[in-house]
DORORO-914590 format. One record per residue: residue in one letter; x, y, z of N, C-alpha, C in turn. Coordinates in steps of 0.05 Angstrom, whole numbers, padded with zeros to 5 digits, always signed. Layout:
aXYZXYZXYZ...
# end
This chain:
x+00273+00289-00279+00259+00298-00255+00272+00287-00230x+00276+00264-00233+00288+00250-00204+00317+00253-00217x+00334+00251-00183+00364+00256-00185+00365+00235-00204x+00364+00210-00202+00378+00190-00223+00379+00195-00254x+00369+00220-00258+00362+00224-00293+00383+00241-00298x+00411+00248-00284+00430+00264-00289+00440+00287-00278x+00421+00296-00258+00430+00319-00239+00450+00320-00233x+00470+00341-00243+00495+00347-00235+00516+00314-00247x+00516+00304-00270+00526+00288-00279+00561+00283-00272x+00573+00319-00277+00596+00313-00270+00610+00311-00245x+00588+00312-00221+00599+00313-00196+00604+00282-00190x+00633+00272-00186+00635+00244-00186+00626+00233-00146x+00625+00245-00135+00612+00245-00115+00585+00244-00109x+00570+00262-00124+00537+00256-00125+00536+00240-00151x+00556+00229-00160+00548+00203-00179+00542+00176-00160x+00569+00178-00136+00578+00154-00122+00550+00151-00105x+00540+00177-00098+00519+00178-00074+00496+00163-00090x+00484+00171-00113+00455+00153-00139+00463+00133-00135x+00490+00122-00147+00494+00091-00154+00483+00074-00126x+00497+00092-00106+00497+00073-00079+00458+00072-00074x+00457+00090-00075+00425+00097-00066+00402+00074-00091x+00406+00074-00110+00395+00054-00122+00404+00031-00123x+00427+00027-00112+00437-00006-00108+00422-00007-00081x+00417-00003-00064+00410-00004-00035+00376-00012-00047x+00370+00009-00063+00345+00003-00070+00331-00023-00076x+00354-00027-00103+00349-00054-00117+00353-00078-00082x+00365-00076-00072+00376-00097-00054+00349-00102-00034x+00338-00076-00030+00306-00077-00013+00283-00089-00027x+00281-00086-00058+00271-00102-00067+00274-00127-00081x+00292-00132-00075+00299-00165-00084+00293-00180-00058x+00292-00165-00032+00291-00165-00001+00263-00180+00001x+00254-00161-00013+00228-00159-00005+00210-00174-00026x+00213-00198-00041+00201-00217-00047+00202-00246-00047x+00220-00254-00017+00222-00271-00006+00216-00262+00023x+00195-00286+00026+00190-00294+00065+00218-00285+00084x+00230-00301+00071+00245-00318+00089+00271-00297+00094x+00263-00266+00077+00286-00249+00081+00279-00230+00092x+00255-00233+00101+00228-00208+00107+00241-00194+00142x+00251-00216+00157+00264-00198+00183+00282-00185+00179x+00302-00191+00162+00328-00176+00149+00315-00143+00139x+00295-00147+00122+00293-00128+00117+00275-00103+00130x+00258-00113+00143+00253-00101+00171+00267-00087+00187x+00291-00098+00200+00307-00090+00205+00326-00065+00194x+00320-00072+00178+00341-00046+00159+00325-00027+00160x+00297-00023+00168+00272+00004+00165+00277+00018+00183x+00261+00044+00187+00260+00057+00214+00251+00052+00229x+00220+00029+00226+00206+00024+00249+00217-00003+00261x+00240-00017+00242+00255-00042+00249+00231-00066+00239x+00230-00084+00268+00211-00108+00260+00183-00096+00276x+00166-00079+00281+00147-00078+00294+00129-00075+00271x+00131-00075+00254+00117-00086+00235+00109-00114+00219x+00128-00126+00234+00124-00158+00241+00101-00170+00235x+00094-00195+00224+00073-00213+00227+00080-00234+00251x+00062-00236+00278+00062-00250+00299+00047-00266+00299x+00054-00286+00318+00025-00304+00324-00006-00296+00327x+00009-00270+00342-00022-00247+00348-00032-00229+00344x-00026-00223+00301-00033-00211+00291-00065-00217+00280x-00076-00203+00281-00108-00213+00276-00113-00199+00240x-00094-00184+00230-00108-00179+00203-00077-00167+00189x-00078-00168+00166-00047-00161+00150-00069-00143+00129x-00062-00111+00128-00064-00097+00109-00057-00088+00094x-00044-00087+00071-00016-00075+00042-00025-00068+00022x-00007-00061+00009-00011-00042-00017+00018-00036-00027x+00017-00031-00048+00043-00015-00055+00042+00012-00047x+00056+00029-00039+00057+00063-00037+00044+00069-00044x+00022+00084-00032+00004+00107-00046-00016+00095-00046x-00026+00081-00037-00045+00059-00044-00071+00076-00030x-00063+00078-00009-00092+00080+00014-00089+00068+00031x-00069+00044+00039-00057+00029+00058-00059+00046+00084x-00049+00074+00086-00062+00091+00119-00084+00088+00131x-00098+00100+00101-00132+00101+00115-00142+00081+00116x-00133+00062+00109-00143+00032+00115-00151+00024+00142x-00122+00023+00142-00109+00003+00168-00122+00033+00197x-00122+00053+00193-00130+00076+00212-00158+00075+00226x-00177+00065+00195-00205+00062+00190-00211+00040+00212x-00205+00018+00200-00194-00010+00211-00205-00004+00244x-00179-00002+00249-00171+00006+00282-00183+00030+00294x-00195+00052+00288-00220+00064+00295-00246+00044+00293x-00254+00026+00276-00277+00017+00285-00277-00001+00305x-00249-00023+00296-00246-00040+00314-00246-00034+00348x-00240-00005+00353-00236+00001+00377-00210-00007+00384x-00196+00002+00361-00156-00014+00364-00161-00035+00386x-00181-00049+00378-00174-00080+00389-00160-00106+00379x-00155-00101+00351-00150-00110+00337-00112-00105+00326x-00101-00133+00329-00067-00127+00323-00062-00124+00293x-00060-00108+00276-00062-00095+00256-00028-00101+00243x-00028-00110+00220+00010-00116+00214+00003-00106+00178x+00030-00069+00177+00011-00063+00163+00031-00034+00151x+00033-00036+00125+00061-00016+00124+00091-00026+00113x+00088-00050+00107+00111-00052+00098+00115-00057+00062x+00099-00068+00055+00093-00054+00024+00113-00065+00011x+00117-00089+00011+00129-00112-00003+00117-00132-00001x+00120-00150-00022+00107-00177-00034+00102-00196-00011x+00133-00198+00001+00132-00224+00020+00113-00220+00049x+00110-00186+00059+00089-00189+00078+00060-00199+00068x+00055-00202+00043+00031-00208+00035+00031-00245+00040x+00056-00242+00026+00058-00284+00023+00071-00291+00051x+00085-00288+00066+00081-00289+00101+00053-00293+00112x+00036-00272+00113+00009-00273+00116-00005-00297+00112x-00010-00294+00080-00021-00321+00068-00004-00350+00083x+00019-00354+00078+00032-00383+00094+00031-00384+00115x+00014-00364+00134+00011-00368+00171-00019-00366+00170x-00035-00362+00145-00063-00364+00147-00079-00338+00161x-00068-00321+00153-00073-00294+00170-00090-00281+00154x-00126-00269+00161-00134-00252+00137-00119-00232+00131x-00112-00212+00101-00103-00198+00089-00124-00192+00063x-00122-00156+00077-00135-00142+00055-00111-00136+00035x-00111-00133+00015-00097-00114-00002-00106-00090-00022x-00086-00068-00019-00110-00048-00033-00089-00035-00047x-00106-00034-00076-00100-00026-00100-00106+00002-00110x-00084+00014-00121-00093+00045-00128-00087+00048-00159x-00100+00060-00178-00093+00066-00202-00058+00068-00205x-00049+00054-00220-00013+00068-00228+00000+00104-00225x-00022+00111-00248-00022+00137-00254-00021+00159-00221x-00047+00151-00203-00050+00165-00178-00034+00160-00159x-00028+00128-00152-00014+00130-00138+00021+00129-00140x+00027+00128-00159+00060+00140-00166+00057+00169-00170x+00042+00180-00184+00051+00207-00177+00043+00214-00145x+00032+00204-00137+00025+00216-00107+00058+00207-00094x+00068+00178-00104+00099+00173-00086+00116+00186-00094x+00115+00200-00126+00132+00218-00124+00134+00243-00120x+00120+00248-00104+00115+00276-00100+00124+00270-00067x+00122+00251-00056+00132+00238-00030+00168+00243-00032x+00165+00230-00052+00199+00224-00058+00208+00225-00085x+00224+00247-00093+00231+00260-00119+00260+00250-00128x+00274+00229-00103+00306+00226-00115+00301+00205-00129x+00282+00197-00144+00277+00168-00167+00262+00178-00189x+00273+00164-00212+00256+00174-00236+00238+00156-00235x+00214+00166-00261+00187+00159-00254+00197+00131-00277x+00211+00128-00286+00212+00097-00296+00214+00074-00274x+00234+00082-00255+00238+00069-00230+00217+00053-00213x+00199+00082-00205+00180+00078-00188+00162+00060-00213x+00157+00067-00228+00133+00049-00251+00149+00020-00240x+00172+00008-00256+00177-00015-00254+00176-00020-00228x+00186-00008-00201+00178-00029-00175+00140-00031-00175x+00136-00008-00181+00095-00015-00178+00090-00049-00197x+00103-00042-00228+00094-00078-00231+00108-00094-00218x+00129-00097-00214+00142-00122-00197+00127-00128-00175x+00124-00103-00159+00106-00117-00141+00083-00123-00135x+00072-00109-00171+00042-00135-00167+00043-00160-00180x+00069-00153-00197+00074-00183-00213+00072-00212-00189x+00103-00194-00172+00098-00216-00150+00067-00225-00140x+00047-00222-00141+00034-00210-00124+00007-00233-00145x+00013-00233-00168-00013-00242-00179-00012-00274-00177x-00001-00289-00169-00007-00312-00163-00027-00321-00139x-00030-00303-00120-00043-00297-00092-00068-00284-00086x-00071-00271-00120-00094-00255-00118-00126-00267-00109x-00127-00288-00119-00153-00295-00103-00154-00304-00077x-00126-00307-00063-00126-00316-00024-00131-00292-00020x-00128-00257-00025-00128-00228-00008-00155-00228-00018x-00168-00211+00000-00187-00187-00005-00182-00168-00012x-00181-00163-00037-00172-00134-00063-00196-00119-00052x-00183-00085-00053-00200-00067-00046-00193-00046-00058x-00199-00025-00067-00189-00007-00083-00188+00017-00075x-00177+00032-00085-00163+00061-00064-00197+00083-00070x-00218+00071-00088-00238+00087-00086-00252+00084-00065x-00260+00052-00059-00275+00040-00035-00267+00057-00012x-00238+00051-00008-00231+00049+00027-00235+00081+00032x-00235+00099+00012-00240+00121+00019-00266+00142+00014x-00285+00131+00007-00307+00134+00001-00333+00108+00013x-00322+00090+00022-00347+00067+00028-00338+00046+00047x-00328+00064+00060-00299+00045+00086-00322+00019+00103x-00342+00034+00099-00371+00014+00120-00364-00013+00111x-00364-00008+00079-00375-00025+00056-00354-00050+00063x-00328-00038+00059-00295-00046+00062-00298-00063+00089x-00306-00064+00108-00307-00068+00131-00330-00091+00127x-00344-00088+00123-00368-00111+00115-00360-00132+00097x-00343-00128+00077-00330-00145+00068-00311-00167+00086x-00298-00145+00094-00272-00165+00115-00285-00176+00136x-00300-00164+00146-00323-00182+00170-00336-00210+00152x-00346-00206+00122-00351-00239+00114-00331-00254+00110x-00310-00245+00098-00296-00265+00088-00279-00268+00112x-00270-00258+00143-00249-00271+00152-00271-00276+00176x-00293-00280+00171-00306-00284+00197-00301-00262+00222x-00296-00239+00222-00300-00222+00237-00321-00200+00251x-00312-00188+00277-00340-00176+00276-00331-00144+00284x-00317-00126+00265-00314-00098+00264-00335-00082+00263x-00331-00065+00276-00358-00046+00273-00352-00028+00250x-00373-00016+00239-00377-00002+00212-00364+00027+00220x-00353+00031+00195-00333+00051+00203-00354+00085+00197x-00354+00109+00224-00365+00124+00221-00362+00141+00202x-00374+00143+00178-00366+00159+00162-00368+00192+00160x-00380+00197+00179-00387+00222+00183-00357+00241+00181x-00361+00263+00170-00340+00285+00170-00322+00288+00184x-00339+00291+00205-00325+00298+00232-00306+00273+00245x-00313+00256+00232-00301+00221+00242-00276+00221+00219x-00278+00226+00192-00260+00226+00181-00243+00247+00187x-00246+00266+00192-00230+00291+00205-00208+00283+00221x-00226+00276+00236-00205+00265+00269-00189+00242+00266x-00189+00218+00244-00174+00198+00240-00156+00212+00225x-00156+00231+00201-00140+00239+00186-00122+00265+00197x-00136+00275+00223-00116+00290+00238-00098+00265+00260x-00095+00242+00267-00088+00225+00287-00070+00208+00262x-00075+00215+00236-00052+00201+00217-00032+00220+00219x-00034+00250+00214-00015+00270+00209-00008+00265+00242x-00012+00269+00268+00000+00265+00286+00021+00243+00286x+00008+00223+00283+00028+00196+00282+00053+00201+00263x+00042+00212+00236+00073+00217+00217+00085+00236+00230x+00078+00258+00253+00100+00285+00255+00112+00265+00276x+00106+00248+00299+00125+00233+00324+00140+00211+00306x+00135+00203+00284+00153+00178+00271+00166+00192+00261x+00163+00218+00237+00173+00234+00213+00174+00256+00228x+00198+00269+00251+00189+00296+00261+00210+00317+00240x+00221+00303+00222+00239+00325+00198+00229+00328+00174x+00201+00311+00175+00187+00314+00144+00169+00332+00150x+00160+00343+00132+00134+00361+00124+00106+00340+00122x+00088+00341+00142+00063+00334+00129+00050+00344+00108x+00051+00367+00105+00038+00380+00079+00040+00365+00052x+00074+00350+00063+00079+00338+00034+00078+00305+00035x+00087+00298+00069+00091+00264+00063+00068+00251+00077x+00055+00272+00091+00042+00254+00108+00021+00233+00088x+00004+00214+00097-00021+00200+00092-00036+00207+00091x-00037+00240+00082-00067+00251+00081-00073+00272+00061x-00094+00285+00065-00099+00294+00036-00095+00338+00032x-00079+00343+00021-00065+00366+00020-00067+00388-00005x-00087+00401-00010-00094+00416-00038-00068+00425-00043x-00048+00442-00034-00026+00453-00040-00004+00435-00045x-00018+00403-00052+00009+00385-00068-00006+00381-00092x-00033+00395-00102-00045+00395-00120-00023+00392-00153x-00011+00420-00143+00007+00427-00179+00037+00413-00179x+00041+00406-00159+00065+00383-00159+00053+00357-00166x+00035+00343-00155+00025+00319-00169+00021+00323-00195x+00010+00338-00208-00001+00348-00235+00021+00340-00249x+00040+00354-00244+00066+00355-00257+00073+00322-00255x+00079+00312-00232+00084+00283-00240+00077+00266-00262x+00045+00274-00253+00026+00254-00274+00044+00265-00302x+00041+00292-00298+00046+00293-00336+00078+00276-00343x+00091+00270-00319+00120+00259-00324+00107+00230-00339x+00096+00217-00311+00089+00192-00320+00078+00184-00341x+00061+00205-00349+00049+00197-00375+00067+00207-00403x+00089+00213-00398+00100+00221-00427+00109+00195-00440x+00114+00205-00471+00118+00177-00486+00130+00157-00479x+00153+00162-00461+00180+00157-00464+00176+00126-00439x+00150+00139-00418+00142+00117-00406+00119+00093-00412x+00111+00110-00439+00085+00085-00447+00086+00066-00443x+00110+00041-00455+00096+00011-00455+00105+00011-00428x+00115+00025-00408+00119+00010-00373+00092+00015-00360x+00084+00045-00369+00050+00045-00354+00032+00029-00368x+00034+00016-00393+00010+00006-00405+00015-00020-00387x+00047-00027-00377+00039-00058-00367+00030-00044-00342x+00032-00033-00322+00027-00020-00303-00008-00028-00295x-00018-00017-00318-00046-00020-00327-00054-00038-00323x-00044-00054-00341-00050-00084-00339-00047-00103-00313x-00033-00101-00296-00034-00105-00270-00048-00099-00256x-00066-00068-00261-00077-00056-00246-00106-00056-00250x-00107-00067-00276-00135-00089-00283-00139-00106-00277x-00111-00125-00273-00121-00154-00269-00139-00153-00240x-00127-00143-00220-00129-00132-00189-00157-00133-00187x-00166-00106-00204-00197-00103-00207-00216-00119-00215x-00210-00136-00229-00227-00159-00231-00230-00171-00217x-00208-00180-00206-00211-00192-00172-00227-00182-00150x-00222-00158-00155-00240-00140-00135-00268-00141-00139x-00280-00144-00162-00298-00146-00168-00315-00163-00166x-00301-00186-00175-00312-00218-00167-00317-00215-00144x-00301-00206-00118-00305-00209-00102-00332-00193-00089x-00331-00176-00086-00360-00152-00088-00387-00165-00099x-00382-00181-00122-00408-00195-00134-00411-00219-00107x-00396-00236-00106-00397-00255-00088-00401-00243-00061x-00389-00223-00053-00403-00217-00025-00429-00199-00031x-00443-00182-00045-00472-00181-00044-00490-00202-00054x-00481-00226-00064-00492-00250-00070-00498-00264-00040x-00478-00258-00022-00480-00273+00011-00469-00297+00004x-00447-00299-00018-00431-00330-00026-00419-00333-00003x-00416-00360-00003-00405-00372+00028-00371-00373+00013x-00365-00371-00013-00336-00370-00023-00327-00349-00005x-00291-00349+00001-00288-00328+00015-00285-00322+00047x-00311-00336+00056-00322-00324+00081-00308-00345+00102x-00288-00366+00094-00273-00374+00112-00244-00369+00124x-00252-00364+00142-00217-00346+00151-00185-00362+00139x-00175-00345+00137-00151-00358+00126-00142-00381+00145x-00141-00372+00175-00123-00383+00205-00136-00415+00194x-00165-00419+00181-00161-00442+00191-00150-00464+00158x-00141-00453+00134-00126-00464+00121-00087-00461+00121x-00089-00445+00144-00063-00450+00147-00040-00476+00154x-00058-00490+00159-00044-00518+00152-00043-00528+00125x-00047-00525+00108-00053-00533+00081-00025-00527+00063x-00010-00504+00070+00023-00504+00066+00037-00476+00090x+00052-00476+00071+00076-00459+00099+00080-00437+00086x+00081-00420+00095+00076-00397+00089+00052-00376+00069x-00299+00216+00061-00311+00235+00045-00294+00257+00034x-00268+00262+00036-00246+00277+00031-00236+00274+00004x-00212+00294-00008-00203+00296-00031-00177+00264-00022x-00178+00249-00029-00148+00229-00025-00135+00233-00038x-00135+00259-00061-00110+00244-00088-00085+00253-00074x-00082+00258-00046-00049+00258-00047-00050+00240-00022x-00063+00218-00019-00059+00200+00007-00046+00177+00002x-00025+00169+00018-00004+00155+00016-00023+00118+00028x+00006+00111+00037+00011+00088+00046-00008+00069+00036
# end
């Protein structure tokens, strides 16, 4: 399905172009699980470093691709009254562990394997679905040592109970966001101001297909993915996939018990252990 599985094998030119294109790959993600390489690779993006963690970032939101990471961080900054400096999109390990070593709250939000890789590949078709599977665990592999410093949130919450999501991050980082309007018409208008924002960043992509939002007519192309992902050939990579994508949820969970409990676990902002060391819509095709 993706170029890398042999398309046009004997063209030694679109051989040269894969190899280069997945070495670049591999090089972004080896990038992207160290701190300390995190401006380098910023830099290499389209949006550069303005995705940055600053002194005067007030909240770090991530995910791997496909996550829900848009409507998050969109949600977020509609309630907040974008008062709030939001660092949020870059969807590697080390903005998570940056975060954590500057003491910064950070949500992170988790989407099923299955939904959200086929939703990235239907984003982006020049990678096979073994590919995309192995970066999804690596970068929660990276990722599970840290799991109880984030607020785990899951790609059902943030898009079905965003109030809820918001009440959460208001206990645990000590904040005071206002509850996000859930009304139709409120989701409407944030999920038309995401497709705006992708056509002035992305003005050569198709929303229909890349944007962060939700599109019935990528319905039978996702389908099709899923059925990639789930063929034999990928079993034991999605079963660990799984397994990552459980551990997550338990976390999430615990956490949910302890905030309708009103546990005081949690409910202290990261900023002030940062001395302690250094460093209502269809969503199944919503990105980031």
């Amino acid at each position: 399905m993706g170029l890398d599985e042999g398309a046009e094998p004997l063209n030694p030119s679109f051989r040269v172009r894969v190899l280069w294109r997945h070495l670049l790959r591999r090089v972004k993600y080896l990038l992207g699980r160290e701190p300390a390489l995190l401006p380098i690779l910023l830099r290499l993006t389209p949006l550069g470093t303005s995705r940055r963690i600053t002194a005067s970032t007030d909240l770090v939101i991530e995910g791997f691709p496909r996550s829900g990471n848009t409507f998050t961080t969109f949600a977020v900054e509609d309630s907040s009254g974008y008062a709030l400096a939001i660092a949020s999109h870059v969807h590697q390990p080390s903005q998570i562990k940056r975060a954590l070593a500057r003491g910064v709250p950070t949500v992170f939000v988790i989407r099923d394997p299955v939904s959200a890789l086929a939703s990235y590949l239907v984003y982006d078709q020049r990678f096979s679905a073994s590919t995309v599977i192995g970066e999804y665990c690596e970068y929660h592999r990276q990722l599970v040592p840290y799991a109880e410093r984030v607020l785990v949130c899951q790609f059902e919450e943030v898009t079905s109970e965003m109030s809820s999501v918001i009440d959460r991050i208001n206990q645990r980082y000590s904040l005071q966001i206002s509850a996000f309007n859930e009304d139709p018409s409120n989701v409407k208008r944030v999920l038309a101001h995401i497709e705006l924002r992708h056509r002035l960043i992305h003005p050569d992509l198709d929303p229909a297909v890349s944007a962060a939002s939700p599109h019935t007519n990528r319905r039978a192309v996702t389908e099709q993915m899923r059925e990639e992902l789930l063929h034999p050939r990928n079993a034991v990579q999605m079963a660990r996939a799984q397994e990552y994508f459980e551990f997550f949820c338990a976390v999430a969970s615990r956490q949910r018990e302890a905030h309708s409990r009103g546990d005081s676990v949690g409910k202290r902002s990261n900023r002030s252990s940062a001395g302690e060391q250094s460093e209502h819509a269809d969503f199944s095709g919503a990105q980031g």
